[in-house]
ROSE-4610 file (N, C-alpha, C; in Angstrom, 1 decimal, always signed):
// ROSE-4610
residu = [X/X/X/X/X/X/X/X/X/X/X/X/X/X/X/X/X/X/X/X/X/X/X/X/X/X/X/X/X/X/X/X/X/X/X/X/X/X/X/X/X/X/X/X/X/X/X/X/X/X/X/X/X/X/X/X/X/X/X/X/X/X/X/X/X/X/X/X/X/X/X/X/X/X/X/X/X/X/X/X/X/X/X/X/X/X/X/X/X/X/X/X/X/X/X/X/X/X/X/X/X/X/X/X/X/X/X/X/X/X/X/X/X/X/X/X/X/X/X/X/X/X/X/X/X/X/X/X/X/X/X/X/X/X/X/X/X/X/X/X/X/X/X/X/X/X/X/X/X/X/X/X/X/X/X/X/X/X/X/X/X/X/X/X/X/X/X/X/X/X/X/X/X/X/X/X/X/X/X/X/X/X/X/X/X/X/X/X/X/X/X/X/X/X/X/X/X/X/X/X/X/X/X/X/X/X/X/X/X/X/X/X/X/X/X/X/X/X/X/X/X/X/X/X/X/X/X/X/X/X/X/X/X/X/X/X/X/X/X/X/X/X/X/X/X/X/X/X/X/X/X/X/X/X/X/X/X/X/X/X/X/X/X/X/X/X/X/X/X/X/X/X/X/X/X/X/X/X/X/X/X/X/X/X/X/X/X/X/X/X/X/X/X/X/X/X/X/X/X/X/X/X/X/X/X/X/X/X/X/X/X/X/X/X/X/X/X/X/X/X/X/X/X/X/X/X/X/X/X/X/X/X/X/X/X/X/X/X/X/X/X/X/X/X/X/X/X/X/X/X/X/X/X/X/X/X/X/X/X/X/X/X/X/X/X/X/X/X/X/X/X/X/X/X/X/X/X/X/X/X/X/X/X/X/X/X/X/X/X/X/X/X/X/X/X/X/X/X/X/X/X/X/X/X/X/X/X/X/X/X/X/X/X/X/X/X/X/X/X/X/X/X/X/X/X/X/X/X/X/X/X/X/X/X/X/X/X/X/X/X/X/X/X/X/X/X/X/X/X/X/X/X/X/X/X/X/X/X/X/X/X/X/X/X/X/X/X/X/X/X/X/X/X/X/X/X/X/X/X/X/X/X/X/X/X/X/X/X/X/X/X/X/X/X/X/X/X/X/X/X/X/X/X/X/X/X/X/X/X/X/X/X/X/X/X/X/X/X/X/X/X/X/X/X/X/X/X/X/X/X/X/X/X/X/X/X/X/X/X/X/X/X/X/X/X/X/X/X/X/X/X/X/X/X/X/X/X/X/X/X/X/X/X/X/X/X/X/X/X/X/X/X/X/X/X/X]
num = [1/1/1/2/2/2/3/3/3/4/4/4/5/5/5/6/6/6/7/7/7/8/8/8/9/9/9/10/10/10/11/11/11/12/12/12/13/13/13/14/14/14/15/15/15/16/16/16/17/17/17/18/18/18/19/19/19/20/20/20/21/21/21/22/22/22/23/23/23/24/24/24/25/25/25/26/26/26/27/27/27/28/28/28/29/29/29/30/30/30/31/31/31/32/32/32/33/33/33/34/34/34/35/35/35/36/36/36/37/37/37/38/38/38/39/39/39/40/40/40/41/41/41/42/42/42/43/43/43/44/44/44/45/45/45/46/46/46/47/47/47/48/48/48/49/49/49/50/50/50/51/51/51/52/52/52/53/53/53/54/54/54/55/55/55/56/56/56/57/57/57/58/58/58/59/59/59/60/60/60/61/61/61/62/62/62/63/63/63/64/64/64/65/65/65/66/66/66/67/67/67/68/68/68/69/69/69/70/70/70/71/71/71/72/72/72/73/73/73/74/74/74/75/75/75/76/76/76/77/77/77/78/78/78/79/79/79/80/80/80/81/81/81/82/82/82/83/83/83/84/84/84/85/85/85/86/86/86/87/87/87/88/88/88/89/89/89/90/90/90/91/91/91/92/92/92/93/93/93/94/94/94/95/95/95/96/96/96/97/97/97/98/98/98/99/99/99/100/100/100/101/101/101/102/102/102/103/103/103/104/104/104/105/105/105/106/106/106/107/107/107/108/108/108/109/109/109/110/110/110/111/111/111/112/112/112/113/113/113/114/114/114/115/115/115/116/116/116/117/117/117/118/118/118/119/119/119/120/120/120/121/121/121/122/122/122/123/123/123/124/124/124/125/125/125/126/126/126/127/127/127/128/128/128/129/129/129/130/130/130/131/131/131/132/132/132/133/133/133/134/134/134/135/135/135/136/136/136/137/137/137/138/138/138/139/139/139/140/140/140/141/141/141/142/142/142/143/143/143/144/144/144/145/145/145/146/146/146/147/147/147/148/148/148/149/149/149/150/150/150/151/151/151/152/152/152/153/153/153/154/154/154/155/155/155/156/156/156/157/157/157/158/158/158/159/159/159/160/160/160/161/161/161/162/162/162/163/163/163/164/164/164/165/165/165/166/166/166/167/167/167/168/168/168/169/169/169/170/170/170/171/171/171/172/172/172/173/173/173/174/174/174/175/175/175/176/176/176/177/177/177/178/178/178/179/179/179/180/180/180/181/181/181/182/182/182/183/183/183/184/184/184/185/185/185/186/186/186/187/187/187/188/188/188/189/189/189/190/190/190/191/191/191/192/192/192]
x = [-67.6/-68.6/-68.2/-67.8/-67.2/-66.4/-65.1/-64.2/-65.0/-65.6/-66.1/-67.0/-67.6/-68.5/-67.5/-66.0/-65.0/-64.7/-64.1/-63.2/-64.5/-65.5/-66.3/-66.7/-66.8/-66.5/-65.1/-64.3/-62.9/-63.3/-63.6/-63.8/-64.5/-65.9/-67.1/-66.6/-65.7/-65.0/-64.0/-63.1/-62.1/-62.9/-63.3/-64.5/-64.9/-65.6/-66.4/-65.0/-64.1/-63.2/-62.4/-62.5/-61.9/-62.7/-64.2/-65.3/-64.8/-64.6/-65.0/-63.3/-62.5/-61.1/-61.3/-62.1/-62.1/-62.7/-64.0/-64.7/-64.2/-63.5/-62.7/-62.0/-60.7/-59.8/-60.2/-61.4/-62.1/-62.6/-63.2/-64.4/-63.8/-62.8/-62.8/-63.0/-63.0/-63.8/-63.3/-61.6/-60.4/-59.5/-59.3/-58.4/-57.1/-56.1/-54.5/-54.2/-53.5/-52.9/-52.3/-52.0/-51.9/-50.1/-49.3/-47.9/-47.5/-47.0/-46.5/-45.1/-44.5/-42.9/-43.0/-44.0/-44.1/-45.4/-45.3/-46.5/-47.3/-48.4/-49.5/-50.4/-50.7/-51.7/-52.7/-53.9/-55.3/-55.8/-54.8/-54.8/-54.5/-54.7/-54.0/-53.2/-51.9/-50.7/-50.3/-49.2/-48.4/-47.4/-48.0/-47.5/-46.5/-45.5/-45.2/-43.6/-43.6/-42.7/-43.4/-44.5/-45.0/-44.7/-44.4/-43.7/-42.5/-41.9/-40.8/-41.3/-42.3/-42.9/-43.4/-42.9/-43.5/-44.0/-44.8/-45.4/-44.7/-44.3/-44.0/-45.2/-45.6/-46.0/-47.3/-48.4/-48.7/-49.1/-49.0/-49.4/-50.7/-51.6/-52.3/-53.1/-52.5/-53.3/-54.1/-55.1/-55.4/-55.2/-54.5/-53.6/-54.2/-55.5/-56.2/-57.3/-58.5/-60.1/-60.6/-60.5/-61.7/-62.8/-64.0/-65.2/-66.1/-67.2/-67.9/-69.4/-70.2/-71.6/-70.5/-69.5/-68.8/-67.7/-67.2/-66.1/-66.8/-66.3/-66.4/-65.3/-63.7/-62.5/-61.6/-61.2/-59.9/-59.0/-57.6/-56.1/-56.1/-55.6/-54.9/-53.0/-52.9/-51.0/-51.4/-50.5/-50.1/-48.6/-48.1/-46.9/-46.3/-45.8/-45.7/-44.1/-44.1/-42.8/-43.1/-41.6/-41.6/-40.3/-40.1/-39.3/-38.9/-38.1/-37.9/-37.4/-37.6/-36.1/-36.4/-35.7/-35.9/-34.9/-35.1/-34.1/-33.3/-32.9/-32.6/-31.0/-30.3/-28.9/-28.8/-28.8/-28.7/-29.9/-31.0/-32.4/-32.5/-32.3/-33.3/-34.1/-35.2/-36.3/-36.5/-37.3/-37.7/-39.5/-39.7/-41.2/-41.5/-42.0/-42.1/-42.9/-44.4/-45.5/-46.5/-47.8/-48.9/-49.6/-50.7/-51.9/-52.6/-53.8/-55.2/-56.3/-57.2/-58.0/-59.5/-60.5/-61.4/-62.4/-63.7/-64.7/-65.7/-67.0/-68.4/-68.6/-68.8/-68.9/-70.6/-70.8/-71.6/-72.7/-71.8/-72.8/-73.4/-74.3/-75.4/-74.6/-74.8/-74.5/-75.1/-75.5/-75.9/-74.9/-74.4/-73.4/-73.9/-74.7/-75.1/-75.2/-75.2/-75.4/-76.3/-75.8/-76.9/-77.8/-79.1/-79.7/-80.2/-80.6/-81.2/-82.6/-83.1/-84.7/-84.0/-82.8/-82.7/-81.9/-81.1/-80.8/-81.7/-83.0/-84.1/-84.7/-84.9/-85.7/-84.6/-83.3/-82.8/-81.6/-81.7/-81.0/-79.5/-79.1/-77.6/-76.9/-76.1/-74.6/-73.4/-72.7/-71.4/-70.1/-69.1/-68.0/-66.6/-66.2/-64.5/-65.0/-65.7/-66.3/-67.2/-67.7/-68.7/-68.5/-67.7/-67.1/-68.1/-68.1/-68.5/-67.7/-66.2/-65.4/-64.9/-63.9/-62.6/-61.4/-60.4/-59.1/-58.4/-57.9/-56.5/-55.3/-54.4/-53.1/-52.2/-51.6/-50.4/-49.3/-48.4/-47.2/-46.7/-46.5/-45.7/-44.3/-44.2/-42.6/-42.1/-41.0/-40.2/-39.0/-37.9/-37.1/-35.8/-34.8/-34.2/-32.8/-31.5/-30.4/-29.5/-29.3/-28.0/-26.8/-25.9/-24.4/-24.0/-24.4/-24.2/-25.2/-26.5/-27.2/-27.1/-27.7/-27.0/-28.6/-28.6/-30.1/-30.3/-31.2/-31.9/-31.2/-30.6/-30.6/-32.1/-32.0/-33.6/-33.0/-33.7/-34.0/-35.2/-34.7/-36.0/-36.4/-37.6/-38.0/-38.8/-39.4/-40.5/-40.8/-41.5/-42.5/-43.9/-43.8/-45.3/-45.6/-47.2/-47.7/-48.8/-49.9/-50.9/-52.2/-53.3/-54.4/-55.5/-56.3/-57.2/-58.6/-59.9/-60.7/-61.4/-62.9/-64.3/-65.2/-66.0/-66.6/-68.2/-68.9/-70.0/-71.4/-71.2/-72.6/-72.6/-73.7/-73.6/-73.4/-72.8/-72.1/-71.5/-71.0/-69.8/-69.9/-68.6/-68.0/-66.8/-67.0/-66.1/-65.2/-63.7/-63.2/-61.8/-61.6/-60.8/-60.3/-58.3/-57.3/-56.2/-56.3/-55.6/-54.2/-53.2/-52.2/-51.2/-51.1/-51.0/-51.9/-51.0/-52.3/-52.8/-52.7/-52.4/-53.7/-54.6/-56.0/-55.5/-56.6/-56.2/-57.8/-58.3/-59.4/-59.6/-60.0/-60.6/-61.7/-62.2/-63.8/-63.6/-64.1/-64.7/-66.1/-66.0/-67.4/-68.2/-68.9/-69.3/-70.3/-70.2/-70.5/-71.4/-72.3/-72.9/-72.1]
y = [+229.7/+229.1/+229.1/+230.3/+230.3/+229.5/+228.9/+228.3/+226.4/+226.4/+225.1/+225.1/+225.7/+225.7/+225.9/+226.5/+226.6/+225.1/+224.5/+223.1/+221.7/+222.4/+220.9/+221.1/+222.1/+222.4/+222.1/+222.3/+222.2/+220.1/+219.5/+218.4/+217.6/+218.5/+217.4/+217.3/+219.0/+218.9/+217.7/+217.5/+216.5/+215.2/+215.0/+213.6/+213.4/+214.6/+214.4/+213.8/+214.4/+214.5/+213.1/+212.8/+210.9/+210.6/+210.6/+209.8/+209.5/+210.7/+210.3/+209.9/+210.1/+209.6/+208.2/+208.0/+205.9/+205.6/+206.2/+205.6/+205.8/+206.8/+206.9/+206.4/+206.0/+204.7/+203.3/+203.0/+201.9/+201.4/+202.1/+201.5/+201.9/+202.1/+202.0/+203.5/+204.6/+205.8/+205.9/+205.9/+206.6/+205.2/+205.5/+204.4/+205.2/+204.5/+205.4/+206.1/+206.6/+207.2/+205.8/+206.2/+204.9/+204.9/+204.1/+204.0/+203.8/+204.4/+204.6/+204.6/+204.2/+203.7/+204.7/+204.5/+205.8/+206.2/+207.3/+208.4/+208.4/+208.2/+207.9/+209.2/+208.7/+210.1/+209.2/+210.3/+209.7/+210.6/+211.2/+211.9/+211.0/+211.1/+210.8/+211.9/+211.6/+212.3/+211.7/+212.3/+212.4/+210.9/+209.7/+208.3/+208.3/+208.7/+207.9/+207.0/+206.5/+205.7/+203.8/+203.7/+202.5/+201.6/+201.8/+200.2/+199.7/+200.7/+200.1/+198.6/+198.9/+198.2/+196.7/+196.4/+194.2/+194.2/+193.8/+193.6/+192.2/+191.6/+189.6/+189.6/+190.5/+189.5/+190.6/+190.7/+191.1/+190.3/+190.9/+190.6/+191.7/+191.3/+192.0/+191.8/+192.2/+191.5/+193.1/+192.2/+193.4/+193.6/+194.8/+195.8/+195.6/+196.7/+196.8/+196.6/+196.2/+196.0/+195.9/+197.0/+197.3/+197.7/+197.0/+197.5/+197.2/+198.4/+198.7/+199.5/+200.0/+200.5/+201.8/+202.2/+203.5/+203.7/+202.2/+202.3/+201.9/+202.6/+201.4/+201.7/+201.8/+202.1/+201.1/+200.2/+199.5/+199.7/+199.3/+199.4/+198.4/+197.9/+196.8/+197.4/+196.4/+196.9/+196.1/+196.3/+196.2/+196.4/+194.7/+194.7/+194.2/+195.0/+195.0/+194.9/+193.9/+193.2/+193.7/+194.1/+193.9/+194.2/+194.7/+194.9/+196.4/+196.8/+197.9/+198.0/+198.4/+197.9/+198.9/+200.2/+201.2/+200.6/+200.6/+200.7/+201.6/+202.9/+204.3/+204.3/+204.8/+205.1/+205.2/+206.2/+206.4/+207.0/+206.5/+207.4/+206.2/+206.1/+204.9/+205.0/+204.0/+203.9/+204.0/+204.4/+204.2/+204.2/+203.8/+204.1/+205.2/+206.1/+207.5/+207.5/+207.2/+207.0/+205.8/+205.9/+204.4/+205.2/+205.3/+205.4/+204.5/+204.9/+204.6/+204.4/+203.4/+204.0/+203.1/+203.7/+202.4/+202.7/+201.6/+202.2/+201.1/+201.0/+200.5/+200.0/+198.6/+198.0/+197.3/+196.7/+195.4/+195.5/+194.3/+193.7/+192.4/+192.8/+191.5/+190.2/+188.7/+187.9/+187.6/+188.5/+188.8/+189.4/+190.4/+191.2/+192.4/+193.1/+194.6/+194.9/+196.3/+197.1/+197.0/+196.5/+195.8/+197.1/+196.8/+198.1/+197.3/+198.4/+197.4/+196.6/+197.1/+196.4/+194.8/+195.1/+193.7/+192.6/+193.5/+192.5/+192.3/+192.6/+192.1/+191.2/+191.2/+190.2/+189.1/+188.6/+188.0/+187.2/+188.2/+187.3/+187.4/+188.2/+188.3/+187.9/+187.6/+187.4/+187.8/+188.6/+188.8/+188.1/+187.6/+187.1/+187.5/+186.6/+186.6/+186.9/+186.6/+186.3/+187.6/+188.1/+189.1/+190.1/+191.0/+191.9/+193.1/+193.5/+195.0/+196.1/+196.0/+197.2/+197.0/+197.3/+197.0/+197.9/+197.7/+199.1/+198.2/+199.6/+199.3/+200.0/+199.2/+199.8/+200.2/+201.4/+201.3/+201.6/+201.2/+201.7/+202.9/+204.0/+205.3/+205.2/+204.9/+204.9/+206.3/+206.8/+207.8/+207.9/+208.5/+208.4/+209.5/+208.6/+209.9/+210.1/+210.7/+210.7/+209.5/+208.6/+207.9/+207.5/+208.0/+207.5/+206.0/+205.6/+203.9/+202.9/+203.7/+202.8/+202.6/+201.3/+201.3/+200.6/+201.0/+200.9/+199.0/+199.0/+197.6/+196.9/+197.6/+196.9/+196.5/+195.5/+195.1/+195.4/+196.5/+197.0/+196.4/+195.5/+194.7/+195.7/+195.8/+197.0/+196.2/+196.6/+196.1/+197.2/+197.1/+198.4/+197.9/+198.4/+198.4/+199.5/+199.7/+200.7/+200.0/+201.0/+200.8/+201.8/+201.5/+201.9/+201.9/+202.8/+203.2/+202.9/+201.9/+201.8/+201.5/+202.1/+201.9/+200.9/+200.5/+199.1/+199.7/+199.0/+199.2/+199.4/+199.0/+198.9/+197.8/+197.0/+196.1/+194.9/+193.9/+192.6/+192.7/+191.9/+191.3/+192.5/+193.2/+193.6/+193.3/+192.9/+191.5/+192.7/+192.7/+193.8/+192.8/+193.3/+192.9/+193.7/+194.1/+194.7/+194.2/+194.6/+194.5/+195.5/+194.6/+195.1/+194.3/+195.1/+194.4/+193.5/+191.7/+190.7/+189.9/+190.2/+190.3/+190.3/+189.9/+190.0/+189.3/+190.5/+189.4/+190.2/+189.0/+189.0/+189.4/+190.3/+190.4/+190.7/+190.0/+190.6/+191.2/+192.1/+192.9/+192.5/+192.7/+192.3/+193.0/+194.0/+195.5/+194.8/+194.8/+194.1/+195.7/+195.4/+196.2/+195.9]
z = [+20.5/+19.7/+18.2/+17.8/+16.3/+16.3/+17.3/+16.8/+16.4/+17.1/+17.7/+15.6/+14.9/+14.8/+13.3/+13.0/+12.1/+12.1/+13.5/+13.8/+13.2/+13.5/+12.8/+11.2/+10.9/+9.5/+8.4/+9.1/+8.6/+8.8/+9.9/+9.9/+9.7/+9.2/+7.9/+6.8/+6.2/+5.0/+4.8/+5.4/+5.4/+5.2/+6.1/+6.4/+4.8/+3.9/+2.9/+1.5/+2.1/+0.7/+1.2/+2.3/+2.5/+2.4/+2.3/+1.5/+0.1/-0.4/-2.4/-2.9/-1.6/-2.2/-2.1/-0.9/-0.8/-1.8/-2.1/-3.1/-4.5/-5.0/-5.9/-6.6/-5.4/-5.9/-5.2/-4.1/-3.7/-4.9/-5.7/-6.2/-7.6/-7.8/-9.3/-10.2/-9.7/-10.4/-11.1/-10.9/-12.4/-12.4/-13.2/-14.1/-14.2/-13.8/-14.1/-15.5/-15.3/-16.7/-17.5/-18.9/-19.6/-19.6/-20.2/-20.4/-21.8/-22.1/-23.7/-23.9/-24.7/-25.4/-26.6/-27.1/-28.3/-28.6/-28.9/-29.0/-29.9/-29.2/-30.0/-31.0/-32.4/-32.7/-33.0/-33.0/-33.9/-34.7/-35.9/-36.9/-38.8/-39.3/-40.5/-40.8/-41.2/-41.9/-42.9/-43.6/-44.6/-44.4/-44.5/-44.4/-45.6/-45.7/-47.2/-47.4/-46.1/-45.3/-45.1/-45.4/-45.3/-45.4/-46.7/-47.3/-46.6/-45.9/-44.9/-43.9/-43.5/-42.5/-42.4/-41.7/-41.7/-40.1/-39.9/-38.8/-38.1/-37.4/-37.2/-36.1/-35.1/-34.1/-33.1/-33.0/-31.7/-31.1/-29.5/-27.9/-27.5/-27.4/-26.4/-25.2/-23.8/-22.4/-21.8/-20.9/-20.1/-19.3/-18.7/-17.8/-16.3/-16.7/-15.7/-16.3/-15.3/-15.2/-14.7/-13.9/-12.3/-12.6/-13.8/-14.1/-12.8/-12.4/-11.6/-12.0/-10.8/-11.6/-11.9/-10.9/-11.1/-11.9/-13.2/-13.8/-15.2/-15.9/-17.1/-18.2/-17.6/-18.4/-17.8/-18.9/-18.9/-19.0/-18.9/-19.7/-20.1/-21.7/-22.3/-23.0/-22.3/-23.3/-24.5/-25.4/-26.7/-26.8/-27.9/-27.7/-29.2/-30.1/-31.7/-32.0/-32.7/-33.1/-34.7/-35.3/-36.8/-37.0/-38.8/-39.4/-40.3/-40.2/-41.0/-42.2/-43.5/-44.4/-45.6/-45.8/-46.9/-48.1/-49.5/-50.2/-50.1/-49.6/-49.7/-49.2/-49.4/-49.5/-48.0/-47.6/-45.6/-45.2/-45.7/-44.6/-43.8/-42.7/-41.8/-41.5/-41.2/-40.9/-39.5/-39.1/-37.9/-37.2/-35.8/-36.3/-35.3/-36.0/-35.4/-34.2/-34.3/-33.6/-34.1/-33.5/-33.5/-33.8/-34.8/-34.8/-34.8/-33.7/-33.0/-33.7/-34.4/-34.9/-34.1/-33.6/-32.9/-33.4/-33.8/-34.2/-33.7/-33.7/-33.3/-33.9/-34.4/-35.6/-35.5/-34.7/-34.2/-35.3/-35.8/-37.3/-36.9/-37.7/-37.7/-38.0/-38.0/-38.6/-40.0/-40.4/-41.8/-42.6/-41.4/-42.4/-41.9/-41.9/-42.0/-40.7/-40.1/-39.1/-38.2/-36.8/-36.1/-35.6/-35.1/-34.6/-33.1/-32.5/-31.0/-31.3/-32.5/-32.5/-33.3/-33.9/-35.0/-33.8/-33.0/-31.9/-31.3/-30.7/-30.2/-30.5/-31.9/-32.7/-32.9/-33.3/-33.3/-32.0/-31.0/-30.2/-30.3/-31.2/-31.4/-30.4/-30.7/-29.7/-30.5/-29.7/-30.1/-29.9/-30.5/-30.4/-31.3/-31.4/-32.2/-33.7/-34.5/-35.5/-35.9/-34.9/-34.6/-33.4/-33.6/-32.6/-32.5/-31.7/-31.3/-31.3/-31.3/-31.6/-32.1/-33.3/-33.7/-33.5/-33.0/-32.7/-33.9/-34.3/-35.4/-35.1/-35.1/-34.7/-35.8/-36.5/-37.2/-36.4/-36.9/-36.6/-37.6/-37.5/-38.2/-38.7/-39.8/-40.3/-40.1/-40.2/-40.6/-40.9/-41.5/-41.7/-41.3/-41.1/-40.4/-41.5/-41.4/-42.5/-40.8/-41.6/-40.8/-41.8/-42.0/-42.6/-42.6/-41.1/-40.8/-41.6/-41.9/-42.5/-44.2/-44.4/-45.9/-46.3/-47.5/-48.3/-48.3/-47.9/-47.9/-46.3/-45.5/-44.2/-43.3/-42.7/-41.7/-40.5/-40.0/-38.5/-37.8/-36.7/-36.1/-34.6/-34.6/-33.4/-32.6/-31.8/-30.4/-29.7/-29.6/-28.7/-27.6/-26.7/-25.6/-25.8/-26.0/-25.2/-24.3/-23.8/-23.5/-23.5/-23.5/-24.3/-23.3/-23.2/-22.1/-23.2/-22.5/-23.8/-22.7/-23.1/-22.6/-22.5/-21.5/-22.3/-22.6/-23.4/-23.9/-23.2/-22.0/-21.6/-20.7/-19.5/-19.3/-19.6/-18.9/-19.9/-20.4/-21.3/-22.5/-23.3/-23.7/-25.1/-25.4/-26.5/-27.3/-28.2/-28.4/-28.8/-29.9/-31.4/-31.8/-31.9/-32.0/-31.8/-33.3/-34.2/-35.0/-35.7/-36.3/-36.6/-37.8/-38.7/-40.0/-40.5/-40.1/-40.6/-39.2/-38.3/-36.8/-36.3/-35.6/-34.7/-33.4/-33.0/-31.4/-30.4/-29.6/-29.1/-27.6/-26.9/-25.6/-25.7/-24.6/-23.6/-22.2/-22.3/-21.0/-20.4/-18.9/-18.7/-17.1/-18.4/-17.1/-15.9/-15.3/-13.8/-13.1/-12.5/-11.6/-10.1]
């Protein structure tokens, strides 16, 4: 009787934990780890390498988007082309890390800080023009001692990472991604 009574225990357990694994990766619960080329901070430091830097180009697509009532985390890659160029005898440039910076913007088309009663009364809509988030990307200069490099050489770089970001609530969040002079637009759209 105890064994009978261990063997279906050990077997509602199992049963329960292949429930929340289906529904887990079924339905969207976790979102993979993200993929990075270079390491990301979301600190300010000691920048004093900047001027090195020219931005030419970003790309930004979305990765993943399995939004659900049980998800609401995307992946978007991000893909940054530029330039490096120190006057300096042999320090070269390079770019150390990206800082992250995201914030909640959703302004009125007036201009000022939307609130839920002012979107009520007005009907807001958000778009390209009128974002609800903004991420800013830098790139981190640093410099290293190289003998081969000679002051005022252009080092051209390219880098992917990717970025694990939240959506807002249900429906549309309209999200601008900038870098240098660079914007670029996605919508998310949280689905029940």
């Amino acid at each position: 009787m105890k064994k009978r009574l261990i063997f279906g225990l050990i077997l509602s357990i199992t049963a329960i934990i292949g429930v929340i694994y289906f529904l887990g990766i079924g339905l969207g619960f976790n979102t993979r780890q993200v993929r990075t080329e270079v390491p990301v901070t979301f600190k300010v430091g000691w920048w004093s390498n900047q001027k090195a830097l020219s931005i030419t180009d970003l790309k930004v697509t979305i990765v993943e988007s399995k939004l659900s009532m049980f998800n609401s985390h995307s992946i978007i890659s991000y893909e940054i082309q530029g330039k490096l160029s120190l006057p300096r005898d042999t320090w070269q440039p390079y770019i150390e890390e990206v800082h992250i910076s995201e914030r909640n913007v959703q302004l009125s088309s007036e201009g000022h800080i939307a609130t839920d009663k002012s979107i009520s009364k007005t009907k807001e809509s958000w778009g390209a023009s009128n974002p609800q988030v903004i991420i800013e990307i830098t790139p981190i200069v640093d410099t290293k001692k190289n003998n081969s490099y000679n002051a005022g050489d252009v080092i051209d770089f390219s880098f992917k990472n990717e970025h694990k970001i939240q959506s807002l609530g249900w429906g549309k969040s309209h999200y601008v991604i900038k870098c240098g002079d660079f914007e670029k637009v996605i919508v998310l759209d949280q689905n029940k």
